[in-house]
N, C-alpha and C positions, 0 to 999 in steps of 0.2 A: 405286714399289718395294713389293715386299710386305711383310707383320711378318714371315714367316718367313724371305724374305732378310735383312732386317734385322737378325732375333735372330743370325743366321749371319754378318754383317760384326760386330758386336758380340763375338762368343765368338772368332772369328778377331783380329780387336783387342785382346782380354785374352789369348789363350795369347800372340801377339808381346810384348803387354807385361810377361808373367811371363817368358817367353824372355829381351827385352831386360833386366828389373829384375835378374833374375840373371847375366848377365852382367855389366852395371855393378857388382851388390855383388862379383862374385870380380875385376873389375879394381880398384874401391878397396882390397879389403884386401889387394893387393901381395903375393898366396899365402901371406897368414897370416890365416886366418880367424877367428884371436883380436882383431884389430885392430876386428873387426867388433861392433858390438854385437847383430846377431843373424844370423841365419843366411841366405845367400844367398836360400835360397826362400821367407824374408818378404819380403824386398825386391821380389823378383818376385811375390809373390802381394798385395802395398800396390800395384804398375802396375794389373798385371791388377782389384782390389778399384774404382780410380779409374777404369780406361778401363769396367766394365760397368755399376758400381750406376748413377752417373748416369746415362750414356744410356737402359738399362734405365726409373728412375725419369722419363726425358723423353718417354718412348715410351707409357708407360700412362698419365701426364697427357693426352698428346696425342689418344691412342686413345678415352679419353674424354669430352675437353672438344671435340672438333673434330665430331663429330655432332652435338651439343647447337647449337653455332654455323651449324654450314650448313643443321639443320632451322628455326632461328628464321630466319634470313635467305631463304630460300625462302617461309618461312609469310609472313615481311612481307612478301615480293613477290605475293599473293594480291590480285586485285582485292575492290575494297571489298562487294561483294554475295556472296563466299564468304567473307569473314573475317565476316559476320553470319551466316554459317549455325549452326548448332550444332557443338561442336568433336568430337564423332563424325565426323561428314560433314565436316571440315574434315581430322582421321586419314586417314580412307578418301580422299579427295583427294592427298593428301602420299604415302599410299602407292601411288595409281596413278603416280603423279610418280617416284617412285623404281623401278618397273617400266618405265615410256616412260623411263627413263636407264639402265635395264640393257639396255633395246633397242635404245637409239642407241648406244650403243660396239660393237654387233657388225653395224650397217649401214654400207655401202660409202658415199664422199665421194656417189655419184651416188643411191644409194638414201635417202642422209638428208637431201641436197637436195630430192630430191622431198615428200619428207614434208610440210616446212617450207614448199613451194609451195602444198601440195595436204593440208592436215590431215586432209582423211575419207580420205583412203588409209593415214591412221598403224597402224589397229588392223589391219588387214590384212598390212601391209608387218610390223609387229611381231611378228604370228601367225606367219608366216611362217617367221618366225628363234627361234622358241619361245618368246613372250614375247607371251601371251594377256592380252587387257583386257575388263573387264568391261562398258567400254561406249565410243564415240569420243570420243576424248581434247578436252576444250577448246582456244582457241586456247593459251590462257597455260598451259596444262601443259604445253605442249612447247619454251616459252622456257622455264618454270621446271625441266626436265627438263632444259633444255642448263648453265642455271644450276648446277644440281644437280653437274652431271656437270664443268663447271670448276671447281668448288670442290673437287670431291672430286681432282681431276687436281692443283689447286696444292695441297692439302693435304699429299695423300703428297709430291709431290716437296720440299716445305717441311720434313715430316717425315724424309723421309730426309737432306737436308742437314745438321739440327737434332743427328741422333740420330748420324750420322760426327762430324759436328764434334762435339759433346758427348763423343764416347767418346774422338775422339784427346785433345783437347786435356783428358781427364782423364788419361789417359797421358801426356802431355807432363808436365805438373805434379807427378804423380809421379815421373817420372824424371825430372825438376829438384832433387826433393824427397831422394834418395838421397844418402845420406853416410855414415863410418864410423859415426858416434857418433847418427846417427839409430836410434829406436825402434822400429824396423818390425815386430819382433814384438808389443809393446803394442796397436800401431793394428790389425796383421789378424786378432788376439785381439777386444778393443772391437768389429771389426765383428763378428765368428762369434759375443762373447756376444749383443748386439744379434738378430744372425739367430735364436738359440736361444732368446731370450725372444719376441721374434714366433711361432716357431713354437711353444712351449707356451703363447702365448697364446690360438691357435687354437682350443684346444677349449673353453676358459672364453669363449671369447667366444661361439663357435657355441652354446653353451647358452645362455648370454643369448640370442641372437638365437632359438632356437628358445621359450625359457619366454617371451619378449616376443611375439612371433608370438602362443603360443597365448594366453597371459593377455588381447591386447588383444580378440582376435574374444569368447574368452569372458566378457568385460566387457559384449558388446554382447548375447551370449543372456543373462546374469544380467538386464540390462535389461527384457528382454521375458518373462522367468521366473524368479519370485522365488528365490534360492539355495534358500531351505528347500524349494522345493517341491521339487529336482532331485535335494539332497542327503538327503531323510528321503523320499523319495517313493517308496512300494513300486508304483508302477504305469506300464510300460513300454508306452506308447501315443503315437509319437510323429505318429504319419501321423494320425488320427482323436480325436475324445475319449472318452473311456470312457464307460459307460454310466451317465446323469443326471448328466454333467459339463456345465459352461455355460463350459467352455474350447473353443472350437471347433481352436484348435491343436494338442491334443492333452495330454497329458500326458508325462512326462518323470522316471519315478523312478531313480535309482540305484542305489537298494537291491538289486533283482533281477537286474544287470547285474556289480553290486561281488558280488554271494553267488556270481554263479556265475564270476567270474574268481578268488575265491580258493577254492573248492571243488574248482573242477578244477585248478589250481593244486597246491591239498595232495595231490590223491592222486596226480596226476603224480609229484611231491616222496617221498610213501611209496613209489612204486617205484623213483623213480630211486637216492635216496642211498642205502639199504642195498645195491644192486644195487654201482653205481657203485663205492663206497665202498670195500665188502670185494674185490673185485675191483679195486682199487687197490692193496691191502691187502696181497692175493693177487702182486702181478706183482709189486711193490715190494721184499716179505718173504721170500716162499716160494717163488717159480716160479725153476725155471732160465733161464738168460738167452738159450737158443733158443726154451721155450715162451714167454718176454718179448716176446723179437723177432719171432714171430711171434702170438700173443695181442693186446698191443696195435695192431697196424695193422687188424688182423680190425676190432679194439672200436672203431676209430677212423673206419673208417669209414661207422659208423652217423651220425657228423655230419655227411658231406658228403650224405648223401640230400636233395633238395628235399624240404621239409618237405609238397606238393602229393602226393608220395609216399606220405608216412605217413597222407595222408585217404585216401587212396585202400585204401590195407593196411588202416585202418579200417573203412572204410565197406563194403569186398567180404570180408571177413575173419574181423576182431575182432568187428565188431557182431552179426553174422550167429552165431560160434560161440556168444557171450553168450546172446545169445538162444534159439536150439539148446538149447542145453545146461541155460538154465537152465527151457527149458518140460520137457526130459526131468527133471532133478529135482524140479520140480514133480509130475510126472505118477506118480514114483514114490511120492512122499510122500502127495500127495491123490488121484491117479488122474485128477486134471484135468489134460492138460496142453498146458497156455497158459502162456506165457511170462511172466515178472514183471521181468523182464532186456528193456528194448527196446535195439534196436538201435543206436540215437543214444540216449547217456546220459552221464552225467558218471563211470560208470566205462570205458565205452570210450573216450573222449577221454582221459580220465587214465593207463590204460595204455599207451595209444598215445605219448601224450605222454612220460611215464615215460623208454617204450624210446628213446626219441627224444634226453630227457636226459642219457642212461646216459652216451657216453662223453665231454661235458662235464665230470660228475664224476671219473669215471676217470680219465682223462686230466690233469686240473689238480690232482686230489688226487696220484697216481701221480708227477707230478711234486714234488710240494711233499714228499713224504713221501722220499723218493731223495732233495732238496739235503739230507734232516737229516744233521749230520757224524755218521761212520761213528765218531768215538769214544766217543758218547754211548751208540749200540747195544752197544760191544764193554766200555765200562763196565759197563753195566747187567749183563751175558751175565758179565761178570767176577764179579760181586759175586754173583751164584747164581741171576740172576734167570731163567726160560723167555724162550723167545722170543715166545710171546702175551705174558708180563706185560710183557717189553718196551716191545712194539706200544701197548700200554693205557697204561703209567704213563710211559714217557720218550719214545715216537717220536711218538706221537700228539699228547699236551700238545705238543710240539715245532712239529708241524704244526698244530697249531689252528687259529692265525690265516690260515693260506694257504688251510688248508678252508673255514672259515669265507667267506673271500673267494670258494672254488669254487663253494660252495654260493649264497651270494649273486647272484652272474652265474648261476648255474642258475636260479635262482627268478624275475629277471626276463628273462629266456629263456619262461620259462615264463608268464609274466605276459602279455607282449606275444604271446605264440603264436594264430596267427588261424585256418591252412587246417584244420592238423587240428580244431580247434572246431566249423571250419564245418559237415565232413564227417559227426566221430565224434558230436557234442555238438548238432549244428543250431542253430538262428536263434530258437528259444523263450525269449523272457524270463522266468522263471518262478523264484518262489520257494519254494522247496522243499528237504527234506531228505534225501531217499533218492535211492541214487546210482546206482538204474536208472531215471531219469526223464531225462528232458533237459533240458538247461541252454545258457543262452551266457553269452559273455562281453563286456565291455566293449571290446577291440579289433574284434569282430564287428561288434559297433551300429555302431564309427565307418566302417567301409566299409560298412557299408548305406546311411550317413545321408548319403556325401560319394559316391555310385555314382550314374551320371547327367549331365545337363548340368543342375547346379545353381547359384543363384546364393547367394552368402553373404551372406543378405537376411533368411531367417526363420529360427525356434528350430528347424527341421526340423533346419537345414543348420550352423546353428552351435552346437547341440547335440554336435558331434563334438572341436570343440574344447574345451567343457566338457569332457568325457572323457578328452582327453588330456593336460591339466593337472591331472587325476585321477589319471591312472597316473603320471604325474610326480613326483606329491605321496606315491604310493604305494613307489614306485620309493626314495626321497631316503629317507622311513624306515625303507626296509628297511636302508640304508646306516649311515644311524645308527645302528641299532639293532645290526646285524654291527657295526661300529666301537665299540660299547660292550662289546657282550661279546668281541670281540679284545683288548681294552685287560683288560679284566676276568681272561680267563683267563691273559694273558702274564705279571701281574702276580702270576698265584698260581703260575705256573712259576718263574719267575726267583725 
């Protein structure tokens, strides 16, 4: 039987058993629902709670502790001269084993006999039926192929037996368990807190699991390159070594990678939030609520553009007019005119970027700035105040902290930003201060470094995950640092 029939006798099992539980509670409380200590549709939803979690809980044990079992019980049926092979070649073995068993369940009683007569006709007969072998099958891969395929046949019907009886006989128990004076809302409360602390656990966990990911591989490049050289190291050379270097693996500095992910960073940041901001500002305070309604969707949909988009605006666009425009002003002032504006630069990615960010801010600020209650405006407007001073001393302090929060999710928005970098900004590690030069950035390196069929063996390859426990580490204080001054300013409003 399949999982997905099974999840489907399962959910048909719990709606009977919330059907059944409530019935039962409206016949014990004798048409007075006061008699009850809670409410019919706990009692039916403690059936239902009994007949799914366990079965449910017996079906993902089994889903995956039963391949673990029937691949060690195949692998010890391997004669003794292929369990001494290397355990690659012993894989590649197991998985041709498990393709001659996807191919005998769709051969005929007469077609699978023959196989079993006549083994060099298997890869053939197999081909046949869509189920290509890389070479002809040994004797004992096609006992251990039928092996394979009995085990998985008694598995499932084991499993399905396991997972009906589990779900009734949790709905039996339950509706055993029904009375007036039983607790049923307590216990389907207890499970939904339970559910609800699993699922906000999720995210605190998935972090851990992604900073342990990155931290362990990065433990293994700090190994083979000392920190300091990575973290104070102005020279991004990781393919070769730089010039009268006795590192043949290259070099590895961050310096030039960290300057140009917050350089373009900040002037993305100078265009977006003033941009963003006062046109928050604008739709929130002063616009009427047709140019609202139509305003904000206009601005909103600058976020759903693929950001593959705005390289591209960049790179046939913005770089080009940059450039243009800044060789004619040159030309006007010196009469030379060459361009001092290239095309790929840390102000074309930054703009690009910027417009990119715009309605992130808009849109979170616009919102946060609309919850403030409307008696604090119609205060202020009372007492004699304009409606810019308003905006400044009572609406804004108000919104700080949710700005503050806008602002922050823009900035590492902007941090981890890769295509347009690639397009508007290029692939130059380069330290430098003027922002018609080109630059990259730190998420650029790590899909240079992890692009390929590589293995996570040298500092090439595990240089990337140094990197990303970089922007991690960057990322965390930006948080703090917004979470101080949130704390800071609320504290001089209140």
């Amino acid at each position: 039987m399949s999982i997905s029939l099974l999840l489907l006798i399962i959910a048909v099992i719990g709606v009977a058993g919330y059907l059944v539980g409530s019935w039962r509670a409206n016949a014990l409380s004798g048409g007075k629902l006061s008699n009850l200590h809670s409410r019919p549709g706990y009692y039916g939803s403690f059936v239902a709670i009994w007949a799914m979690l366990p079965a449910i809980a017996v079906l993902l044990v089994w889903i995956i502790a039963s391949p673990f079992y029937i691949s060690s019980t195949v692998r010890a049926g391997f004669p003794d001269e292929v369990k001494a092979e290397p355990q690659a070649t012993q894989n590649l073995n197991y998985n041709m084993i498990g393709a001659i068993a996807r191919g005998l369940r769709l051969l005929s009683a007469e077609e699978r006999a023959g196989v079993f007569a006549d083994g060099t006709t298997a890869r053939t007969v197999l081909a046949g039926k869509g189920v290509p072998l890389a070479a002809d099958p040994a004797p004992y891969m096609l006992t251990s192929a039928d092996d394979f395929n009995r085990m998985s046949s008694a598995s499932s019907t084991m499993l399905s037996i396991l997972v009906i009886v589990t779900a009734l006989g949790g709905a039996v128990f339950a509706y055993r368990s029904i009375a007036p004076k039983f607790r049923a809302r307590n216990r389907v409360e207890g499970v939904m807190l339970v559910g609800l602390i699993g699922a906000s656990s999720i995210a605190i966990l998935t972090t851990i699991g992604i900073v342990a990911s990155m931290a362990t591989e990065a433990i293994h490049f700090f190994n083979m390159v000392p920190a300091w050289e990575f973290f104070f190291g102005t020279t991004w050379d990781p393919r070769f070594a730089a010039a009268g270097a006795t590192d043949s693996s290259g070099q590895f500095g961050l310096i030039p990678l960290l300057a140009g992910t917050l350089y373009i960073g900040f002037v993305a940041m100078l265009v977006a939030v003033p941009v963003g901001l006062f046109a928050a500002i604008y739709m929130s305070e002063y616009s009427s609520r047709t140019v609202r309604s139509i305003a904000k969707p206009l601005l909103e949909v600058l976020a759903g553009i693929p950001t593959i988009v705005y390289g591209f605006f960049a790179l046939i666009t913005v770089g080009p007019f940059l450039r243009d425009i800044s060789a004619q002003l040159n030309g006007l002032v010196t009469g030379n005119y060459s361009n001092f504006i290239q095309a790929q630069s840390v102000l074309t990615a930054g703009i690009v970027m910027g417009i990119m960010l715009i309605p992130y801010v808009s849109s979170l600020s616009d919102d946060i700035i609309t919850a403030v209650p409307r008696a604090l405006r119609d205060g202020s407007l009372g007492l004699g105040a304009t409606r810019s001073e308003t905006i400044k001393r009572v609406i804004l302090p108000a919104a700080l902290p949710g700005i503050v929060g806008a602002l922050l999710m823009t900035a590492s928005r902007a941090v981890g930003e890769t295509m347009i970098v690639v397009l508007a900004a290029g692939v130059a590690a380069r330290m430098q201060i003027n922002p018609f030069e080109p630059m990259t950035t730190v998420t650029v390196k790590i899909v240079n470094q992890l692009t390929g069929d590589l293995e996570f063996t040298s500092p090439q390859t595990l240089v990337a995950f140094a990197l990303g426990i970089t922007l991690f580490v960057i990322t965390l204080c930006l948080n703090i640092y917004a979470l101080y001054i949130v704390r800071k300013y609320r504290e001089q409003y209140e």
